[in-house]
C-alpha positions as CSV (number, residue, x, y, z in Angstrom):
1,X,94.6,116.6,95.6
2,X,98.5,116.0,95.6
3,X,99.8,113.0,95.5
4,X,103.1,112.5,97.8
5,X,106.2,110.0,96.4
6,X,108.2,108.6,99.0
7,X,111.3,110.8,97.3
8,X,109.8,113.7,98.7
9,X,109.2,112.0,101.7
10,X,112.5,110.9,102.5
11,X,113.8,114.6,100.9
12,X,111.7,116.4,103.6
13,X,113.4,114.6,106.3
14,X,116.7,113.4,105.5
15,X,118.7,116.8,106.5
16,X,121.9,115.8,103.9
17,X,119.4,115.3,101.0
18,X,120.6,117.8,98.4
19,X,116.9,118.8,98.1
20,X,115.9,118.6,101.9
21,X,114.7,122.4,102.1
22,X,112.8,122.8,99.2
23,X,111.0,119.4,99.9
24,X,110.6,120.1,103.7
25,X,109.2,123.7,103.0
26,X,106.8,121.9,100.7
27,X,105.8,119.9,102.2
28,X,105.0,121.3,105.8
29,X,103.3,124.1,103.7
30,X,101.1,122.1,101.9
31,X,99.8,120.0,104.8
32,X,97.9,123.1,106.3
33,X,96.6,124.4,103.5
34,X,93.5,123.6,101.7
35,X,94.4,121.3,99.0
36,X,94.0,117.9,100.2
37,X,97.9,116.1,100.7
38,X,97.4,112.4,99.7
39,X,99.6,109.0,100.9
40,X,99.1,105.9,99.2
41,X,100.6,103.4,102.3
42,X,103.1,102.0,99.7
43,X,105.1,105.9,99.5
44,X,104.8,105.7,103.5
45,X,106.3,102.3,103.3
46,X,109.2,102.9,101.1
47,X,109.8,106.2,103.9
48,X,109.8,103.9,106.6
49,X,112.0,101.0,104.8
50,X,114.4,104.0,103.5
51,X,114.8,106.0,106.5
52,X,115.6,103.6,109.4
53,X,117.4,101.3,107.0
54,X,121.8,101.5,108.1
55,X,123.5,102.4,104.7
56,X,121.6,104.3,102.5
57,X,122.0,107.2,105.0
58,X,124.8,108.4,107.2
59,X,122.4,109.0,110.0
60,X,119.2,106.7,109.5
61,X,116.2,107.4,112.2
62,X,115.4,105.6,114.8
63,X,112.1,103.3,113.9
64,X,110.1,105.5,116.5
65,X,111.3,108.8,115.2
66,X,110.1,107.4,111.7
67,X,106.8,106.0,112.6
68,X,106.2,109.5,114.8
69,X,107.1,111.5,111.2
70,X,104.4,109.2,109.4
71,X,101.7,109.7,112.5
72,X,102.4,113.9,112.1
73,X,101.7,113.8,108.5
74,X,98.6,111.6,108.8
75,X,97.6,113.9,111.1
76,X,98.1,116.8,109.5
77,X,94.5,119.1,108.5
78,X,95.2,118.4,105.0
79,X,96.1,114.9,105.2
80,X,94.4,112.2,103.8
81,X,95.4,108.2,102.8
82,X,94.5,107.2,99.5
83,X,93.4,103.8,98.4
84,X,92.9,101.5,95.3
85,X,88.9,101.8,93.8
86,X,87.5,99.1,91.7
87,X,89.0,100.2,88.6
88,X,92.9,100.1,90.0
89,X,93.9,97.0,88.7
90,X,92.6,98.0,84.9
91,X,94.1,101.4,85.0
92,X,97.6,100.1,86.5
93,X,97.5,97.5,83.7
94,X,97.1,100.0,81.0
95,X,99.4,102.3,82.5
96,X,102.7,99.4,82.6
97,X,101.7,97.8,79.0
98,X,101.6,101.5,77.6
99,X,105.0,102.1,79.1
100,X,106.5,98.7,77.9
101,X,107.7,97.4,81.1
102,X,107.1,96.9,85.0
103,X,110.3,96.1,86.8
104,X,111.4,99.2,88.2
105,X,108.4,101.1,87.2
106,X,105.8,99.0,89.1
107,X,105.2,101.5,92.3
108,X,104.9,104.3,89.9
109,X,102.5,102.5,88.0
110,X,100.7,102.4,91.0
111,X,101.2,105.7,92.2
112,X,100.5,106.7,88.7
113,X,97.0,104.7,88.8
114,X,96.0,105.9,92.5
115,X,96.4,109.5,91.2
116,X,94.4,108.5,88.1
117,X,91.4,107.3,90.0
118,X,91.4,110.0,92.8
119,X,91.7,113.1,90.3
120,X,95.4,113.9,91.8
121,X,98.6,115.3,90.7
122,X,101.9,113.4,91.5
123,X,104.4,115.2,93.5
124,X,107.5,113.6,93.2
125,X,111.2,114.3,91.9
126,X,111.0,111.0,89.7
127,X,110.3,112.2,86.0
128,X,109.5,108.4,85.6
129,X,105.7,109.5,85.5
130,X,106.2,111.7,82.4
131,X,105.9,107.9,81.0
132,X,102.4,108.0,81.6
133,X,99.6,108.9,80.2
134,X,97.2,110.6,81.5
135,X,98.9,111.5,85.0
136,X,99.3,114.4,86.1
137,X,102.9,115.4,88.0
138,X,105.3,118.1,89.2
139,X,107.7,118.9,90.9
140,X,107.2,120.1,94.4
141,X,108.2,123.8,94.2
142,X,105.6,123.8,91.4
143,X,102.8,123.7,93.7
144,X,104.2,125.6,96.3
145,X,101.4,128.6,97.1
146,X,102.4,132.3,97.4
């Protein structure tokens, strides 16, 4: 399974992002095929927050046009939500005291511990989860088939 970060979320869509076709090629590609695409809600959240929010882009969406982007990727054949298991609150510990800190690194952490527990690979443009062990991540155009 692959494990989406809201960077390539927001890439995919956001047309002036410097890595908007790579990300939106990726991305559309790998929710038809046959490895499983996984969202945690909090990388769906941080799309939705990002997108429609004035300032941070010249032309932020509409809050239906947003919610209508999440709905077609949850919808998607290879789409699928992921969600904490028993052992998330362990794992995320070990994962922020083995990188020294939380602050900014707290939703990676959690990413980081999601794709722990479910067997997945982060796909993300953050190299913030070379920090921990035991995850697995790339970039997107790394898992790109063909």
């Amino acid at each position: 399974m692959l494990l989406v970060d809201a960077n390539v979320l927001l890439y995919a869509v956001n047309a002036d992002a410097p890595r908007h076709l790579e990300a939106r090629a990726w991305l559309t590609e790998q929710l038809v095929g046959s490895n499983p695409v996984g969202f945690a809600w909090v990388a769906l959240l941080a799309f939705l927050r990002v997108s429609t929010l004035p300032g941070l882009s010249p032309r932020p969406l509409p809050v239906q046009d947003a919610l209508d982007v999440v709905a077609d990727w949850l919808d998607a054949p290879a789409s699928t939500t992921v969600q904490p298991t028993a052992r998330h609150p362990t794992i995320l510990r070990g994962l922020l005291l083995e990188a020294g800190t939380a602050g900014n690194l707290t939703t990676d952490a959690h990413l980081a511990a999601l794709a722990i527990e479910h067997g997945a690979t982060i796909c993300s443009y953050d190299r913030d989860f070379e920090r921990f062990p035991g995850v697995r991540w790339q970039l997107p155009a790394a898992s790109r088939s063909g």
